[in-house]
VOMINU-772054 format. One record per atom (N, C-alpha, C): residue in one letter; atom name; x, y, z. Coordinates in steps of 0.1 Angstrom, whole numbers, padded with zeros to 4 digits. Each point is the difference from the previous one (the first is absolute). Layout:
N
{'A', 'CA', {X, Y, Z}}
...
This chain:
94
{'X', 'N', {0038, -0134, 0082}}
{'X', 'CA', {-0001, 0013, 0005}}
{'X', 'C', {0013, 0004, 0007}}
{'X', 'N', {0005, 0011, 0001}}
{'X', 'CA', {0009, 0005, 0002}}
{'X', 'C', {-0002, 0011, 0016}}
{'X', 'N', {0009, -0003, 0008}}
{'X', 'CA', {-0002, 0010, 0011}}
{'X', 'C', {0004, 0016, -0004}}
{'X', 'N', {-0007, 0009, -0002}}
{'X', 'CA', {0006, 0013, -0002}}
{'X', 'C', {0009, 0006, 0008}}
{'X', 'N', {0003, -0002, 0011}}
{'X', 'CA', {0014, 0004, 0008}}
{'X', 'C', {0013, -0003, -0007}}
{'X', 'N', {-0005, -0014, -0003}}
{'X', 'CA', {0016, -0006, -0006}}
{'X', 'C', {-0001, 0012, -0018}}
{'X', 'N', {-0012, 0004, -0003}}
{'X', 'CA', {0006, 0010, -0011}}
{'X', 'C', {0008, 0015, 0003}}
{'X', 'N', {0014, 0001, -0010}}
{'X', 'CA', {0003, 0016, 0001}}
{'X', 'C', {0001, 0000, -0013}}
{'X', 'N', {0002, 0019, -0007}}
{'X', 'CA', {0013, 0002, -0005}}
{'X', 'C', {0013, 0000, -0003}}
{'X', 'N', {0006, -0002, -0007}}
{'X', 'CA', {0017, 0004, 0000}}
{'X', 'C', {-0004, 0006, -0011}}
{'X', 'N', {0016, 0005, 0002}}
{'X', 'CA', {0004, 0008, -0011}}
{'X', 'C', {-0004, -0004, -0015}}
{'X', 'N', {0002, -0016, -0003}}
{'X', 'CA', {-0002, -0003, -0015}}
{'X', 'C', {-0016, -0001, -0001}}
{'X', 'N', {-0007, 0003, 0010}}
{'X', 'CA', {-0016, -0001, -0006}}
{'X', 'C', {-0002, 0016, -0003}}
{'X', 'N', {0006, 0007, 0008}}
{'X', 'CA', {0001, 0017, -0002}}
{'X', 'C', {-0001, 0002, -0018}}
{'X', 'N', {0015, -0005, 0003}}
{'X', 'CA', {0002, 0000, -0021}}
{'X', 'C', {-0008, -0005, -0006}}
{'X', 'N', {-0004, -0008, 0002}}
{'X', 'CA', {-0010, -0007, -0011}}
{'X', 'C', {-0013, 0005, 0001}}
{'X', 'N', {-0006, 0007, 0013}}
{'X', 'CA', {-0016, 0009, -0004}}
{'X', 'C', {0003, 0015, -0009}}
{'X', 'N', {0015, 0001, 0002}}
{'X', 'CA', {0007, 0013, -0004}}
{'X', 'C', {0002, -0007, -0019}}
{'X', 'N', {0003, -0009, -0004}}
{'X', 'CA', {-0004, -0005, -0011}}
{'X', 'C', {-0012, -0004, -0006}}
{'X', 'N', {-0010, -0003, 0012}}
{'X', 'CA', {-0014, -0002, -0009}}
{'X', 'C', {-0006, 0013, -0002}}
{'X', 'N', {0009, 0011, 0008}}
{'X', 'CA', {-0013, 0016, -0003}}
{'X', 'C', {0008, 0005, -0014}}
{'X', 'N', {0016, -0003, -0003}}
{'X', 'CA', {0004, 0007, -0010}}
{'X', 'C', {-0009, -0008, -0016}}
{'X', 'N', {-0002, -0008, 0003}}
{'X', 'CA', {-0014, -0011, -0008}}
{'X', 'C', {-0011, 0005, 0000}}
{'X', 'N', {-0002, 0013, 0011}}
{'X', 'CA', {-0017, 0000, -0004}}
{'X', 'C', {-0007, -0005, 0007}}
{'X', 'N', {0006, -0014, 0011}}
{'X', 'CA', {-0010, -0008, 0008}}
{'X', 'C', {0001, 0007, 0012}}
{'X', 'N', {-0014, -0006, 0005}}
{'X', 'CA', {0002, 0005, 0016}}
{'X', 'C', {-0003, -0016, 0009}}
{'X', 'N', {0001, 0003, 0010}}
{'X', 'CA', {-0006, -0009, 0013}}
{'X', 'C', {-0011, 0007, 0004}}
{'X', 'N', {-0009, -0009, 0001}}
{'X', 'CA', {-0012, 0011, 0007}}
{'X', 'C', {-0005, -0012, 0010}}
{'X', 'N', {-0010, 0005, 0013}}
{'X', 'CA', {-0005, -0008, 0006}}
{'X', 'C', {-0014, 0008, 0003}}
{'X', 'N', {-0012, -0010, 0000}}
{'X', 'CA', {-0008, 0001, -0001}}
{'X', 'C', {-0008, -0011, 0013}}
{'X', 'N', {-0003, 0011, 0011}}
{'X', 'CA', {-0013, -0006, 0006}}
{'X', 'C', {-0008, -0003, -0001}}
{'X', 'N', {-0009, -0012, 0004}}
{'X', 'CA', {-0014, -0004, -0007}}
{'X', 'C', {-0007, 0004, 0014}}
{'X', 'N', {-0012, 0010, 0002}}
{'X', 'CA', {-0007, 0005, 0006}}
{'X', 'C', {-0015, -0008, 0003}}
{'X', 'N', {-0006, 0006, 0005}}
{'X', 'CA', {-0012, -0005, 0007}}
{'X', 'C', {-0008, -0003, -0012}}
{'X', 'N', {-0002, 0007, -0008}}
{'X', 'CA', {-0005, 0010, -0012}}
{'X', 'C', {0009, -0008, -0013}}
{'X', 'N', {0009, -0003, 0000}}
{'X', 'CA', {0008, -0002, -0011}}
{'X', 'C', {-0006, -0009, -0011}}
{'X', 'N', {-0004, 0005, -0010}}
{'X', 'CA', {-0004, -0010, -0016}}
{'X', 'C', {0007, -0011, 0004}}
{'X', 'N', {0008, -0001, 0002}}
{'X', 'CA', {0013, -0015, -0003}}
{'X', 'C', {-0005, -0010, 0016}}
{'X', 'N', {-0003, 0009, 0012}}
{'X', 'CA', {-0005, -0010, 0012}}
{'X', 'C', {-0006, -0009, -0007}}
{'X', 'N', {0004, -0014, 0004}}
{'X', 'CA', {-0008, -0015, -0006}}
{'X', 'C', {0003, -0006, -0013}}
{'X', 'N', {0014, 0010, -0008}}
{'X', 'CA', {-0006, -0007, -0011}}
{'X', 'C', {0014, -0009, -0001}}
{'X', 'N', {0002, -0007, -0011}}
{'X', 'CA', {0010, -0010, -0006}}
{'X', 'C', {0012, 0012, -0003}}
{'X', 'N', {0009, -0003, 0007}}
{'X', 'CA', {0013, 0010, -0007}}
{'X', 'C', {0000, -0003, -0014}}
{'X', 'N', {0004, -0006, -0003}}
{'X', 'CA', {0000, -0007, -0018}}
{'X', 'C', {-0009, 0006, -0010}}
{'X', 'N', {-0010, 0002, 0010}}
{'X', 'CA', {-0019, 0003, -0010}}
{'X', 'C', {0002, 0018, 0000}}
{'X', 'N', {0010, 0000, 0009}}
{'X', 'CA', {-0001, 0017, -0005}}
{'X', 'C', {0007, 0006, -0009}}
{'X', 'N', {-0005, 0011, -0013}}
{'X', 'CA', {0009, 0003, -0007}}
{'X', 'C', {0009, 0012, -0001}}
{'X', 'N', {0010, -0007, 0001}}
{'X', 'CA', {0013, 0013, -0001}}
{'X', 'C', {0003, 0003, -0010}}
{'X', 'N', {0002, 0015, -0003}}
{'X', 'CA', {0005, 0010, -0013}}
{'X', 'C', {0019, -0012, -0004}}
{'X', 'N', {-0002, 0002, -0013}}
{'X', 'CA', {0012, -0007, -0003}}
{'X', 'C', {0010, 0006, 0008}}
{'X', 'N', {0012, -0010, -0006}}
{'X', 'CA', {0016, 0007, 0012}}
{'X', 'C', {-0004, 0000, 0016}}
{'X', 'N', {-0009, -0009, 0002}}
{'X', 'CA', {-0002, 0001, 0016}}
{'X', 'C', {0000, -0013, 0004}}
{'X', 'N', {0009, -0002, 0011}}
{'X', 'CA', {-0002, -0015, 0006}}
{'X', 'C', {0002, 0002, 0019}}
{'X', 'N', {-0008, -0008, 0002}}
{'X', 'CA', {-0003, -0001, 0016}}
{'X', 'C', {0015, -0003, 0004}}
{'X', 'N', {0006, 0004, 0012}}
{'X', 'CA', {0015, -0008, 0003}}
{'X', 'C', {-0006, -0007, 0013}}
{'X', 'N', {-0006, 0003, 0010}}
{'X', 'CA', {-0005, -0008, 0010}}
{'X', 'C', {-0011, 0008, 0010}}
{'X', 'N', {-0006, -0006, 0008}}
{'X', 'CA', {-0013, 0003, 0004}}
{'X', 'C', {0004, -0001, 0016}}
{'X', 'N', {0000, 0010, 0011}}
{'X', 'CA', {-0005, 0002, 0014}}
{'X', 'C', {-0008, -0003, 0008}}
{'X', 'N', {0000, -0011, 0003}}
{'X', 'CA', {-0016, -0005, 0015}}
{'X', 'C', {0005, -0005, 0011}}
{'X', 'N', {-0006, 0006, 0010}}
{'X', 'CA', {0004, -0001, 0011}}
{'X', 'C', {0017, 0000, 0007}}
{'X', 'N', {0003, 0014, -0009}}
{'X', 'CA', {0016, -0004, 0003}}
{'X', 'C', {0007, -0011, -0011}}
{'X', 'N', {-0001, -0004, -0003}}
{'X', 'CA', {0004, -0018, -0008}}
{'X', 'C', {-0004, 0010, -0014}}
{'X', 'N', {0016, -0005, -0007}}
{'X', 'CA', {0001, 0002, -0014}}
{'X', 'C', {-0006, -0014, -0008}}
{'X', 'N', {-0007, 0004, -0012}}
{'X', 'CA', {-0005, -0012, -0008}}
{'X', 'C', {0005, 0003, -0013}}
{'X', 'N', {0002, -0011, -0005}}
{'X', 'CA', {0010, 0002, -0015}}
{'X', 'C', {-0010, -0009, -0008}}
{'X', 'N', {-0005, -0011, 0005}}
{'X', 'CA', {-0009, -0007, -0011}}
{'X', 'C', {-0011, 0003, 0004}}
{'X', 'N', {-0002, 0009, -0015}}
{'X', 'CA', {-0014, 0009, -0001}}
{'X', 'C', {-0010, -0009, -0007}}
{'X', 'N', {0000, -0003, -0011}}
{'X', 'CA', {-0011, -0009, -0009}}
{'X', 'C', {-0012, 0000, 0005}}
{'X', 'N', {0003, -0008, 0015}}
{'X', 'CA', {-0018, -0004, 0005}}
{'X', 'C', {-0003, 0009, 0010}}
{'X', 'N', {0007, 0011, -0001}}
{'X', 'CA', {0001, 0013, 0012}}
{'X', 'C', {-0015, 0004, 0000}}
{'X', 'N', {-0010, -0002, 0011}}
{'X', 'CA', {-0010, 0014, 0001}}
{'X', 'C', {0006, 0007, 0009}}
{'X', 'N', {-0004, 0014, -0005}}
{'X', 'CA', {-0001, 0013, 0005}}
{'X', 'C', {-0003, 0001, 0014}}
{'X', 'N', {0003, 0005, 0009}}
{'X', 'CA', {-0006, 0002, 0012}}
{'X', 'C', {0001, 0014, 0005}}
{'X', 'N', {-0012, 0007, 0012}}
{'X', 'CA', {0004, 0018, -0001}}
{'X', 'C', {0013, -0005, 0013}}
{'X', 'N', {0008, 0009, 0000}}
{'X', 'CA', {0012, 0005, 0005}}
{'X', 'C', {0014, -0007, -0006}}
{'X', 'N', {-0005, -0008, -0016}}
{'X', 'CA', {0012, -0005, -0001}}
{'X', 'C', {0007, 0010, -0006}}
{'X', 'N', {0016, 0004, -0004}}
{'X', 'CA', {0007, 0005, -0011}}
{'X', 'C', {0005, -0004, -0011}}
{'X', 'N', {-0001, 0006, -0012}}
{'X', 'CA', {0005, -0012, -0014}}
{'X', 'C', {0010, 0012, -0004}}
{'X', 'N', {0012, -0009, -0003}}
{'X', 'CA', {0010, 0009, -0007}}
{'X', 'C', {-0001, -0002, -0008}}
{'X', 'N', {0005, 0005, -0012}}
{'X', 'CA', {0001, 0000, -0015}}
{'X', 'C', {0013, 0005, -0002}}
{'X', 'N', {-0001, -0001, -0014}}
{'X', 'CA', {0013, 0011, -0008}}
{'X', 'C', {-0008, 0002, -0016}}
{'X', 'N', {0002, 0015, -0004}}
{'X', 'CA', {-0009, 0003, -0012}}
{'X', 'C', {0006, 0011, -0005}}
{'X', 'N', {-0007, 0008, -0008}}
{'X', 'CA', {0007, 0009, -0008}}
{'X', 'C', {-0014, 0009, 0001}}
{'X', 'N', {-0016, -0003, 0002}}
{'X', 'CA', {-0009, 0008, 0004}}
{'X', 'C', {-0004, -0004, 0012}}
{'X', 'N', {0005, 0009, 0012}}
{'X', 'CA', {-0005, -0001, 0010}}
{'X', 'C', {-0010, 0005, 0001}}
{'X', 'N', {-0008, 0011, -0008}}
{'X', 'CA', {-0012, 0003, 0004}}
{'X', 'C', {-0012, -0012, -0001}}
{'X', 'N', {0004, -0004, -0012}}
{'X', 'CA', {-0012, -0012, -0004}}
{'X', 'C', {-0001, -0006, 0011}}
{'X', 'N', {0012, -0005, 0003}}
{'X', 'CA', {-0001, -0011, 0012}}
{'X', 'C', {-0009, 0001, 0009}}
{'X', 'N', {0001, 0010, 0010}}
{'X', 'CA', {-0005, 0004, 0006}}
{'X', 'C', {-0013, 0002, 0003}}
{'X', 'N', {-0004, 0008, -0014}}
{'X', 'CA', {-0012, -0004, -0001}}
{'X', 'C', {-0009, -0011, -0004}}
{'X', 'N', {0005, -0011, -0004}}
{'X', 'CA', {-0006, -0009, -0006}}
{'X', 'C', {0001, -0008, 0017}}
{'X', 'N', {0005, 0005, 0012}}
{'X', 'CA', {0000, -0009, 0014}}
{'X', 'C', {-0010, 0009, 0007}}
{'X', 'N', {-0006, 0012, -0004}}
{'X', 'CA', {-0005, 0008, 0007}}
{'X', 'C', {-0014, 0003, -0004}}
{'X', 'N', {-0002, -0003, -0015}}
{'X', 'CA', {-0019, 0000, -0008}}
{'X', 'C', {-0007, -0005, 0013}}
């Protein structure tokens, strides 16, 4: 796990989200709510619209990058990168 303080941007991560939108991709982040379909379940067991992949998951402050045996929890955040943000979205929100 990773302390989120010690995360910034620079300049070269600028360019490169500025390269995944001329792609069509986006970053999205998605809260899991009280309510959220996805609260409890296996990250892995959930299914994502193609061209979508998790880049890392938000709990308690603390970045998590090994997702596999990730459950879901409500207040966590999952970032992605995809080309249908709306799907996504919805498929954390049913």
């Amino acid at each position: 796990m990773t302390n989120l303080q010690a995360l910034s941007l620079t300049p070269r991560d600028l360019n490169n989200i500025t390269l995944l939108k001329s792609h069509g991709l986006s970053i999205v982040e998605v809260k899991i709510s009280q309510v959220s379909f996805a609260k409890g379940q296996l990250l892995s067991n959930i299914k994502l619209p193609e061209n979508t992949r998790v880049v890392c998951l938000i709990r308690n402050h603390k970045a998590i990058v090994e997702l596999e045996a990730t459950f879901l929890e409500e207040k966590d955040s999952v970032y992605l990168i995809t080309d249908d943000e709306e799907t996504v979205r919805h498929v954390f929100t049913l």
